[in-house]
One Martini backbone bead per residue (centre of mass of N, CA, C, O) as a GRO file, in nm:
protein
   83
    1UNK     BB    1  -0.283  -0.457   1.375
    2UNK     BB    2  -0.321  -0.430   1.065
    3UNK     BB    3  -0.517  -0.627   0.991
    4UNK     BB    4  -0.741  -0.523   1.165
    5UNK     BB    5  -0.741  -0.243   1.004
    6UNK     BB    6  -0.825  -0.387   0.711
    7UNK     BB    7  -1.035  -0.512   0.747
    8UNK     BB    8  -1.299  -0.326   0.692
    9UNK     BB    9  -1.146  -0.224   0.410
   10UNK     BB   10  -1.209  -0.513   0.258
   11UNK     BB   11  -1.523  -0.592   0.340
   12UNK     BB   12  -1.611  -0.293   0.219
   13UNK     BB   13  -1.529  -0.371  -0.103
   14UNK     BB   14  -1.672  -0.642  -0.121
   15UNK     BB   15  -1.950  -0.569  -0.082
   16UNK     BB   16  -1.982  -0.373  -0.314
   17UNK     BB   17  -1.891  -0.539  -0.534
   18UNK     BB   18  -2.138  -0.732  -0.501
   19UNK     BB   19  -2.317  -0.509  -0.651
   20UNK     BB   20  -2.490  -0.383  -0.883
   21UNK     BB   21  -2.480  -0.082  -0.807
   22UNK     BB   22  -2.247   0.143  -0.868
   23UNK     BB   23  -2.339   0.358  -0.623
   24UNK     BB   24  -2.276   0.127  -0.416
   25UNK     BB   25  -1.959   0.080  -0.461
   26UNK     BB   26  -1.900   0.429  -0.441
   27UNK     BB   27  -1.973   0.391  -0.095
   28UNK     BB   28  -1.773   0.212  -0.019
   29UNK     BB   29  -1.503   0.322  -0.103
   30UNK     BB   30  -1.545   0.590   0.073
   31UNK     BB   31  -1.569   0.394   0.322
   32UNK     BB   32  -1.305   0.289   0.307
   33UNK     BB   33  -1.117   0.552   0.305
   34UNK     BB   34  -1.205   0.610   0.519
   35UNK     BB   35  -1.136   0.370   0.742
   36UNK     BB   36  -0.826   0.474   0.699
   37UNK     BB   37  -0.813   0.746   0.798
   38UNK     BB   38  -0.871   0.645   1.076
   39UNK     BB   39  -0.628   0.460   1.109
   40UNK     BB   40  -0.423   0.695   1.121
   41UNK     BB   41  -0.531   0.814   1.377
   42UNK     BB   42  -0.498   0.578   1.543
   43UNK     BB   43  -0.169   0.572   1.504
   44UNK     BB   44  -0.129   0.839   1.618
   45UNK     BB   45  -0.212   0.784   1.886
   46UNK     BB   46  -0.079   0.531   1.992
   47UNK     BB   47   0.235   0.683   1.968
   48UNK     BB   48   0.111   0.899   2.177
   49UNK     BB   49   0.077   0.681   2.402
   50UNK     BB   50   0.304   0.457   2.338
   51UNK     BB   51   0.203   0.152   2.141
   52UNK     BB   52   0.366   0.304   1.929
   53UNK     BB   53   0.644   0.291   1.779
   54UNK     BB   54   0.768   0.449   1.524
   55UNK     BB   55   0.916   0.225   1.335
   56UNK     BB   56   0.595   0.150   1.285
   57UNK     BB   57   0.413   0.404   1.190
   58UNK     BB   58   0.536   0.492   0.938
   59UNK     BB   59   0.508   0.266   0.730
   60UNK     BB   60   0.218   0.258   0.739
   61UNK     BB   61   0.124   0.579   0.672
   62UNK     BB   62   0.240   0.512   0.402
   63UNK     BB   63   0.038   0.327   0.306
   64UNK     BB   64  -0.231   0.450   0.363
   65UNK     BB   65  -0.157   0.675   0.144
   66UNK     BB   66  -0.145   0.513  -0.084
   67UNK     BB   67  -0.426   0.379  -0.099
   68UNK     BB   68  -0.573   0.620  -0.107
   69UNK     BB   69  -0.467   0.734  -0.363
   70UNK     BB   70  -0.557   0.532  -0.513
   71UNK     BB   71  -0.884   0.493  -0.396
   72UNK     BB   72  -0.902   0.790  -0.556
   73UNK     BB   73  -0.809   0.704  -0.871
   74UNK     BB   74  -1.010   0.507  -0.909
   75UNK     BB   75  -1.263   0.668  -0.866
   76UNK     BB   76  -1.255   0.870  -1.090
   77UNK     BB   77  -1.247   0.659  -1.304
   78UNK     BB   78  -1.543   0.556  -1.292
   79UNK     BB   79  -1.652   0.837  -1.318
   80UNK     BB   80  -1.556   0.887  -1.630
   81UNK     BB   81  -1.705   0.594  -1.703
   82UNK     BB   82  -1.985   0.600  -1.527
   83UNK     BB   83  -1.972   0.414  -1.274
   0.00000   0.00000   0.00000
């Protein structure tokens, strides 16, 4: 199931990364983000729907908000150097 998740997030990164324009990168970049936060809602459901046991969701959730601070101080960093 993370894989699943992951897939969008990774070729929306990749996507962009091979964009010229800048501006094109850092909006694949907040579409990354956005779909993890998505992700998070996801397993959020699933778990109240009883599809995923807690001792599954907490270590994903925990990634996933990992990821967003990271990929949210990525972006921040780009937008400093002006990329």
């Amino acid at each position: 199931m993370a894989t699943a998740f992951a897939m969008p997030v990774a070729t929306t990164i990749a996507g962009g990364s091979s964009s010229s324009q800048p501006q094109e990168f850092h909006q694949a970049l907040s579409q990354a983000r956005r779909n993890l936060v998505e992700c998070a809602a996801l397993l959020m459901v699933f778990h109240r729907m009883g599809i995923v046991q807690q001792s599954d969701c907490e270590p994903l959730l925990s990634r996933v908000d990992l990821i967003v601070r990271k990929l949210s101080s990525f972006m921040k960093s780009l937008r400093q150097i002006g990329r």
